[in-house]
C-alpha positions as CSV (number, residue, x, y, z in Angstrom):
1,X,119.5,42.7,27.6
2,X,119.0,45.7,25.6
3,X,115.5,43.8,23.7
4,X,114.4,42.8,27.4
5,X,114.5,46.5,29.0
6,X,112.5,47.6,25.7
7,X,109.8,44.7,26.2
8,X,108.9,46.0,29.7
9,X,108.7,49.5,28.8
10,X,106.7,48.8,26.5
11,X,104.4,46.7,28.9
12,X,104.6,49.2,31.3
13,X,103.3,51.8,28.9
14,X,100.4,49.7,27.9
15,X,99.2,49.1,31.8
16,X,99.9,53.0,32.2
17,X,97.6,53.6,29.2
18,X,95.3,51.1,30.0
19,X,95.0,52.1,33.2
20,X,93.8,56.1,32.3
21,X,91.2,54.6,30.2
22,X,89.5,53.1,33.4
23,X,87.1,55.4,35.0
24,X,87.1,54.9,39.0
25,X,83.6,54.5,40.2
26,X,82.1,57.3,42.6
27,X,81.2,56.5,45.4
28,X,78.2,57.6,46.3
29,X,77.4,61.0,48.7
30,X,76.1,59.9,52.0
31,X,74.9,62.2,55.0
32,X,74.5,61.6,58.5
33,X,70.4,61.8,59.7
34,X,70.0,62.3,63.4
35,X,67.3,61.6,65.3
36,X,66.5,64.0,68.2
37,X,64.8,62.5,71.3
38,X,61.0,63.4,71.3
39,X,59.5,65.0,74.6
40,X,55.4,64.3,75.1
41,X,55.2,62.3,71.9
42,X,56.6,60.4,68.8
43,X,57.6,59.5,65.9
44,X,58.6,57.3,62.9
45,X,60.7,57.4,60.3
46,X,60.8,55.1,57.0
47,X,62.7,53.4,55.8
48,X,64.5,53.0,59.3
49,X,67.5,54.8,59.8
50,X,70.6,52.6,59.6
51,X,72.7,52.0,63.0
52,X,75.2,54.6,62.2
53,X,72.3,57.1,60.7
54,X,73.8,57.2,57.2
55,X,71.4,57.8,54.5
56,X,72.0,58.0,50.5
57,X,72.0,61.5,49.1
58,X,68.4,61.4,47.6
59,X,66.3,59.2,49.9
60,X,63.0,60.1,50.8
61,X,62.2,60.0,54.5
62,X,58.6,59.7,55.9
63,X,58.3,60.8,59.0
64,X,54.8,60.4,61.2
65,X,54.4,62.1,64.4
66,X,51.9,61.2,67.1
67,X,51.1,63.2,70.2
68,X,50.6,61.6,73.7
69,X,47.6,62.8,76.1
70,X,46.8,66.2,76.6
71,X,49.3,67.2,73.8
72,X,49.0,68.2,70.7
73,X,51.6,68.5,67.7
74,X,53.5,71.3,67.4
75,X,55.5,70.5,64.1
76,X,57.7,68.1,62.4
77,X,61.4,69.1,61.4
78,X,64.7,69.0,60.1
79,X,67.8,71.0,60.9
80,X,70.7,71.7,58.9
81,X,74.2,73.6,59.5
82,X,73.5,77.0,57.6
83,X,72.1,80.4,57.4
84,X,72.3,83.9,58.8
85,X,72.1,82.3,62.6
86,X,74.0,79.2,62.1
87,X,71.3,76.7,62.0
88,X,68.2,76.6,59.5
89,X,65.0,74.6,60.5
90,X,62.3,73.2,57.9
91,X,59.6,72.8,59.5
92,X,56.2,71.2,58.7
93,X,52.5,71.8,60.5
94,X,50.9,68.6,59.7
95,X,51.3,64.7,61.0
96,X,53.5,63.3,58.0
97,X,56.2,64.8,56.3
98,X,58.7,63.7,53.6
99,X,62.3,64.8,53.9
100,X,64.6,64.2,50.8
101,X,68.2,63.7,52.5
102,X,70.9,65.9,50.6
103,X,72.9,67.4,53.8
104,X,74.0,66.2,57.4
105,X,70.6,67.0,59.1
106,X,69.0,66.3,62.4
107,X,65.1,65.0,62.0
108,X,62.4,65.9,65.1
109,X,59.0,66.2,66.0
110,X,57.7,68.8,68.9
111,X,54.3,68.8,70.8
112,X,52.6,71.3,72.7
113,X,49.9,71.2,75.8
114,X,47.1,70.7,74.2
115,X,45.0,73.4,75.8
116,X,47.1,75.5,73.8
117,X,45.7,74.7,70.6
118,X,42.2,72.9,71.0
119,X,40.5,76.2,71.0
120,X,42.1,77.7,68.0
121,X,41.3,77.3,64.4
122,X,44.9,77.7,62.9
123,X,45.1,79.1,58.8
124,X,48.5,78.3,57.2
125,X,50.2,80.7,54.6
126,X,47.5,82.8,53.4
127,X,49.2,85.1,50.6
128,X,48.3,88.6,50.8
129,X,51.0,89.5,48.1
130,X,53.6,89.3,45.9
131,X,55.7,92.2,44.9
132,X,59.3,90.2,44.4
133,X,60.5,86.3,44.0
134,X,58.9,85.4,47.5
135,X,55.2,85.4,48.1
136,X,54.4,87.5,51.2
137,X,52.1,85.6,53.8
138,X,50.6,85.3,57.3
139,X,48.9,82.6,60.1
140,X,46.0,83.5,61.6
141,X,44.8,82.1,65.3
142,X,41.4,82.4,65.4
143,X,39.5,81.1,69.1
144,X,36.5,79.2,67.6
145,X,33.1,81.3,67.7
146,X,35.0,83.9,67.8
147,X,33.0,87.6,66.7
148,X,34.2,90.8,66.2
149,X,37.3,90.0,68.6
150,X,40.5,92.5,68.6
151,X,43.4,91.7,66.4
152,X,46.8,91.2,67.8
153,X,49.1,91.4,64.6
154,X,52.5,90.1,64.5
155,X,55.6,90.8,63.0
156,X,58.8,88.7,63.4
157,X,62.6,89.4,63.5
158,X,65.2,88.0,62.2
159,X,67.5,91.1,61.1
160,X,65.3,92.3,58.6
161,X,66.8,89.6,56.5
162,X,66.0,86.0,57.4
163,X,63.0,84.3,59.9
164,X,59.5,83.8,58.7
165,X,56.2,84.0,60.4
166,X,56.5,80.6,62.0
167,X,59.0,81.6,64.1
168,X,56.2,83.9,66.4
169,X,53.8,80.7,66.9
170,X,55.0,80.6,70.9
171,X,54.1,84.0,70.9
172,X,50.7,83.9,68.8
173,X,49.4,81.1,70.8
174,X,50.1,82.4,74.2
175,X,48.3,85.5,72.9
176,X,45.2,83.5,72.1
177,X,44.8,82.0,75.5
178,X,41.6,83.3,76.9
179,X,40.2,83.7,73.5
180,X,39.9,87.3,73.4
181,X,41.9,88.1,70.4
182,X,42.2,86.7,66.9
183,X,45.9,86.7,65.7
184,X,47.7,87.4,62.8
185,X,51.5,86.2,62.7
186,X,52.9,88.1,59.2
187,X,56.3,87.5,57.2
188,X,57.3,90.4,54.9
189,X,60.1,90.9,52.5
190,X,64.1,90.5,53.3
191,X,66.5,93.4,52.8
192,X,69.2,93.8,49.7
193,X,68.5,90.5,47.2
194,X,68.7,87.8,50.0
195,X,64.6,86.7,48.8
196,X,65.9,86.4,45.2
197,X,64.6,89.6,43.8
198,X,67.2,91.0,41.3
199,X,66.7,94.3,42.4
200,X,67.5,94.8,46.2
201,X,64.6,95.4,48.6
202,X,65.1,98.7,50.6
203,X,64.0,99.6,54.4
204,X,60.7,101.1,53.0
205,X,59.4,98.5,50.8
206,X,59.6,96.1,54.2
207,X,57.4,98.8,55.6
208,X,55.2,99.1,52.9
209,X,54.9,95.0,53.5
210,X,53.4,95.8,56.6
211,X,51.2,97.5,55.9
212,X,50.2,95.4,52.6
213,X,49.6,92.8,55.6
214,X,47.6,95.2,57.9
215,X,45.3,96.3,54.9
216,X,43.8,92.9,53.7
217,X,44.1,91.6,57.1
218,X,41.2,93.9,57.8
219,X,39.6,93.5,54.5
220,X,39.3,89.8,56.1
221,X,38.8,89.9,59.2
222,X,35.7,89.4,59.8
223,X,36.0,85.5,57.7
224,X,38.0,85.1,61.7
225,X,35.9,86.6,63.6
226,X,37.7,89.5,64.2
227,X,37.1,93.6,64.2
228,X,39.4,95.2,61.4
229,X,38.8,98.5,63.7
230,X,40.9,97.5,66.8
231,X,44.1,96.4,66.2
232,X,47.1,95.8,68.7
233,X,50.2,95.8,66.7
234,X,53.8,93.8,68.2
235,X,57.1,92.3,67.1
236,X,60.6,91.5,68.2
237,X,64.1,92.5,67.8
238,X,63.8,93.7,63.2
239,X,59.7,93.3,63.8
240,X,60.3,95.7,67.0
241,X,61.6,98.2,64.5
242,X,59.1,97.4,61.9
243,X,55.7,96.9,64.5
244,X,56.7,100.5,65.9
245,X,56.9,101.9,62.3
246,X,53.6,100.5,61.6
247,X,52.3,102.1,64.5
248,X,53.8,105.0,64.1
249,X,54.4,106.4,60.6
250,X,50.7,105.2,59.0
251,X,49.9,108.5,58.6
252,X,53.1,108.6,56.0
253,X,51.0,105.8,54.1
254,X,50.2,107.6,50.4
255,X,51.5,107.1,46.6
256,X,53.9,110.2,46.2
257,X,56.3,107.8,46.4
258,X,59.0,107.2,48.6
259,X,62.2,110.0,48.4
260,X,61.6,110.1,44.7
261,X,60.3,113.8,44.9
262,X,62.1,116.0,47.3
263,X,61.4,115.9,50.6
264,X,58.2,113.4,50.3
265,X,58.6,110.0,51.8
266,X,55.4,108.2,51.6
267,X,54.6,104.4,51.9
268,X,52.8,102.6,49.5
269,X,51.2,99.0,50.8
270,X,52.2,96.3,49.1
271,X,48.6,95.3,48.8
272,X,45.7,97.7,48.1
273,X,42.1,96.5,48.6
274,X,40.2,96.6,45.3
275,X,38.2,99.9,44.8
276,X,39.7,101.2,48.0
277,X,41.7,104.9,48.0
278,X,45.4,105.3,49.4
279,X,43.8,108.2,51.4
280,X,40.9,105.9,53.0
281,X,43.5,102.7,53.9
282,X,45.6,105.4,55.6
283,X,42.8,106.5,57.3
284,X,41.5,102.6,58.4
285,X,45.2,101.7,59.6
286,X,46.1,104.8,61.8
287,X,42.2,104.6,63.2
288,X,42.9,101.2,64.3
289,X,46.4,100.7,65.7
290,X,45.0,101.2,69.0
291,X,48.0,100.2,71.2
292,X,51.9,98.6,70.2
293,X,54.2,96.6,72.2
294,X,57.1,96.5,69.9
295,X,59.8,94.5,71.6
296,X,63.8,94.8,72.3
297,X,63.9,96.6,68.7
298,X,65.7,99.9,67.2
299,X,63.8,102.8,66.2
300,X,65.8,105.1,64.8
301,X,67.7,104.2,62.2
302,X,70.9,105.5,63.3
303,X,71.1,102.3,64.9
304,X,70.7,99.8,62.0
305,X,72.3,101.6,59.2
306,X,74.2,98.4,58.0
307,X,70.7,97.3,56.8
308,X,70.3,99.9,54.0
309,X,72.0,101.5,51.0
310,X,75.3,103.3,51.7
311,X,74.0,105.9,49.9
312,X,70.6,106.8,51.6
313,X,70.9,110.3,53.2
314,X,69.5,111.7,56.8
315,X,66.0,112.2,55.1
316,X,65.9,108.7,54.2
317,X,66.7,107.3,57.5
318,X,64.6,109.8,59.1
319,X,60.9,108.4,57.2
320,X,62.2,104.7,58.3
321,X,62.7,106.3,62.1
322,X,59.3,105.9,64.6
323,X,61.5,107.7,66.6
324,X,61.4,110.9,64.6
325,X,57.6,111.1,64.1
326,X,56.2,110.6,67.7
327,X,52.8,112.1,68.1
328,X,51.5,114.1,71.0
329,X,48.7,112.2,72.4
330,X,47.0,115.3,71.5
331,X,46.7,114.4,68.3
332,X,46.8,110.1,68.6
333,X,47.1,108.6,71.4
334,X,49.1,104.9,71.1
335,X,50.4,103.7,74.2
336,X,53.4,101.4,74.0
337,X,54.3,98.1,75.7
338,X,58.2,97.6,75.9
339,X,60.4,94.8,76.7
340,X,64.1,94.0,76.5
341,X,66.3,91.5,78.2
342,X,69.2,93.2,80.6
343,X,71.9,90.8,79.0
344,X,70.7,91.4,75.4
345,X,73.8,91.7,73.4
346,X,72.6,93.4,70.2
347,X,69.4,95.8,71.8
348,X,71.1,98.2,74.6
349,X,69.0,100.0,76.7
350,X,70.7,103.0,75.1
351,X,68.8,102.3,72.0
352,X,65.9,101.9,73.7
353,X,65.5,104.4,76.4
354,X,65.5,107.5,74.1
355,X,62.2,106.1,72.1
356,X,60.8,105.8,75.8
357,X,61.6,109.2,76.9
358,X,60.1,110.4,73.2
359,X,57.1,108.9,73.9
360,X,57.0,110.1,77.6
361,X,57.7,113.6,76.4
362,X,54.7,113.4,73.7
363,X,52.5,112.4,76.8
364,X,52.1,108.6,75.5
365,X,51.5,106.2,78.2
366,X,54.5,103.6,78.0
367,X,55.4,100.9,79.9
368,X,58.9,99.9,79.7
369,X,60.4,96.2,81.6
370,X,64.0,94.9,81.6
371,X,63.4,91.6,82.2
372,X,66.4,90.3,83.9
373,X,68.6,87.8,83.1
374,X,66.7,87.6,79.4
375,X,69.0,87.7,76.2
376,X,67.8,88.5,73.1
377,X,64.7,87.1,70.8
378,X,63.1,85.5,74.0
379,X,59.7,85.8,72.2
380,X,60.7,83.0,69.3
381,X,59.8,79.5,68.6
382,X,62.2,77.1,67.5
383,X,62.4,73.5,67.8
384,X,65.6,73.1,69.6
385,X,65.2,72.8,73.0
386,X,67.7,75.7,74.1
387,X,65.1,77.7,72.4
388,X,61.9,76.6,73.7
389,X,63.0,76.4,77.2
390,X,63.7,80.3,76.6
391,X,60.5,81.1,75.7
392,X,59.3,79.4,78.5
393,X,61.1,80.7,80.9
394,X,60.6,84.6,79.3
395,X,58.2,84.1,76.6
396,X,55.1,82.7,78.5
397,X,55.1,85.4,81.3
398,X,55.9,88.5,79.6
399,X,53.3,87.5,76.4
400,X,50.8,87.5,79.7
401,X,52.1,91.4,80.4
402,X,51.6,92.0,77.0
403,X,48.1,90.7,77.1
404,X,47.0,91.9,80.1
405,X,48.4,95.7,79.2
406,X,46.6,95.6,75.4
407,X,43.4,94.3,77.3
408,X,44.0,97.3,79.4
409,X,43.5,99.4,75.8
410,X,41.1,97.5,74.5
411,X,38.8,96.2,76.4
């Protein structure tokens, strides 16, 4: 009995060491593709999605999108759980695009009337600089045979600290209609280290993007048809802070650098036309910002103090303020165009009134709607349909205000 208990140990030990040396085989990561129901067009994807829409980690989608009548494509896109606003959409400008599958993701293609587009000659990511990890960049809308048209310049939201310039496409187009301005939608850099730069990125240096943008904007200009000397400057919600600044505090542009000597605060662009003085790109950006509509943002930066180092002091948050350096239209006039939704749950009309009431007191003309009912970012362009039916229902009429007040500057 004794022999017979020590045979099947043993054979139990051999199965048990057997058994470690087998590796299991992994199985192998699969993600859920969705595909989102197309309005006033198609689309394709290969290889065909399987019943259940689970795709090998790795595969390489195709998709191809085609328009209907009278439409025109807007973009091709995929979604994914993630980022500062929940959701993150990859989005591509062309017919066909190729999607390697490596996360749940939903997959869609978006059109737009075709009037909106047919008279525009659209430029993709032209790089104006690159000061960190991320190339800076803008879109230009250009109405064909356009000449020496105003520019409307754009600059997008997103907290300072996520967006690009896509996002303001709803808005760019809508300003092109009637073909009397050549637009410029621009992306800047993100606060703290969020682009990748190993040192953080401060309040200022997105500032000094701006005006990096503004300054070879109107060194090109005229390759779009457009007049580098009148310039309508707007942005929403972070690019309502930043549009107003640009507006505003140009006359701080200058390379004493920013809070390193006391008491000077100056902005240095982040691009500088070859040739060209501090002192003379100054001079061409405060000459022509002739109007701004700088919409449901902060301006002073008591307001957004989260955004920047714990250890900047009032002077610091004071050169980032438009707020603090309103001009009397004596000395510049720049009348303002303001919007903000009545339910917006991060812009209160208590941030915004006291700007309004600055620029009143200064002698600036200002025109200043609630647009009830509105929420915030009502201006941006997403793919989902929650945000596109926002812009249309806000969006399209109050880009026609905006219009219709900067053609009351600037034409």
């Amino acid at each position: 009995m004794m022999k017979t208990v020590i045979a099947l140990s043993m054979v139990v030990l051999a199965v048990s060491v057997s058994s470690a040396k087998i590796k299991p085989q992994k199985t192998q990561d699969m993600y859920k593709v969705t595909m989102v129901s197309p309005v006033n067009g198609s689309y394709t994807i290969s290889p065909a999605l399987p019943d259940d829409g689970m795709v090998a980690s790795g595969t390489e989608l195709t998709v191809r999108a085609n328009s209907f009548d009278g439409y025109s494509l807007d973009a091709i896109y995929y979604t994914y759980k993630g980022g500062m606003w929940g959701t993150t959409s990859v989005e591509n400008f062309t017919p066909t695009m190729k999607i390697t599958v490596d996360k749940d993701m939903s997959v869609g293609a978006t059109f737009v009337k075709s009037d909106l587009v047919d008279n525009l000659n659209v430029t993709h990511d032209v790089v104006y600089a690159q000061p960190g990890v991320k190339p800076l960049k803008y879109d230009v809308y250009s109405p064909k045979g356009a000449e020496n048209l105003p520019l409307a310049i754009i600059v997008h939201g997103g907290g300072w600290s996520s967006n690009n310039e896509d996002i303001m496409r709803g808005l760019a187009r809508e300003l092109a209609i009637g073909g009397k301005y050549v637009i410029f939608s621009i992306d800047y850099r993100w606060v703290n280290t969020l682009d990748g730069d190993e040192e953080p990125n401060s309040m200022h240096e997105l500032i000094e993007d701006v005006f990096g943008a503004i300054a070879h904007i109107q060194e090109h200009a005229a390759e779009y048809g457009g007049d580098p000397t009148k310039i309508a400057i707007t942005g929403d919600s972070a690019g309502g802070h930043l549009s107003a600044s640009a507006a505003i505090l140009s006359p701080m542009i200058g390379d004493g650098g920013f809070g390193k000597a006391n008491g000077v605060y100056e902005f240095m662009p982040s691009y500088m036309p070859q040739g060209k003085t501090v002192e003379a790109v100054n001079k061409e950006i405060t000459d022509a910002i002739k109007v701004a509509a700088p919409s449901y943002g902060p301006f002073n930066a008591s307001d957004f103090k989260q955004f920047m180092p714990k250890d900047a002091g009032e002077d610091y948050y004071d050169a980032v303020s438009p707020a603090a350096h309103v001009p009397n239209v004596g000395e510049r006039v720049i009348p303002h165009f303001i919007v903000r939704g009545t339910q917006d749950p991060l812009i209160s009309n208590e941030v915004v009134q006291p700007y309004v009431e600055d620029l009143k007191e200064n002698g600036q003309t200002v025109e200043y709607i609630q647009v009830e009912g509105a929420g915030h970012a009502f201006f941006d362009w997403k793919p989902d349909a929650q945000t596109r039916a926002t812009f249309a229902r806000y969006g399209v009429p109050y880009a026609a205000e905006m219009k219709s007040f900067f053609d009351s500057v600037l034409y």
